[in-house]
C-alpha positions, 0 to 999 in steps of 0.5 A: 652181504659185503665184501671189503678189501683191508689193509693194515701195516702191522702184524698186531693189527693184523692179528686184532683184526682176526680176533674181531671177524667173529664177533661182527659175524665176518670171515676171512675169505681170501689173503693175499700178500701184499706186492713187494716193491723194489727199493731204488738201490735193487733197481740200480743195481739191477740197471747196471748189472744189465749193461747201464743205460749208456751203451743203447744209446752208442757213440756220444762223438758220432751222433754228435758228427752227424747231428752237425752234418744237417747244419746249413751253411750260414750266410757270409760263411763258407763251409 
């Protein structure tokens, strides 16, 4: 005996493919819906009902001063 895991992309297949299991001598032994995935625009929108990505990262101008604070002074320049 084997054990097969099937995927089809329409109902119609889907539906022919129950007509067949009987006369391979098969059965159905478990369905399982398949996964609902998200589409770009729901994770978006999800993203900004959330806040945005821009606020986890703070002030744009004071990490800026402090990135700038670890520069050395370069040579033949005074600070």
């Amino acid at each position: 005996m084997s054990q097969l895991v099937i995927e089809v992309d329409t109902p119609e297949d889907e539906a022919l493919l129950m007509q067949l299991l009987p006369k391979l001598s098969g059965r159905l032994i478990e369905k399982k819906p398949s996964p609902v995935k998200p589409t770009l625009a729901e994770v978006l929108e999800e993203v900004i009902q959330s806040g945005g990505a821009g606020e986890s990262y703070g002030d744009p101008a004071e990490w800026q001063r402090e990135i700038r604070s670890w520069d050395r002074v370069l040579d033949g320049r005074e600070e």
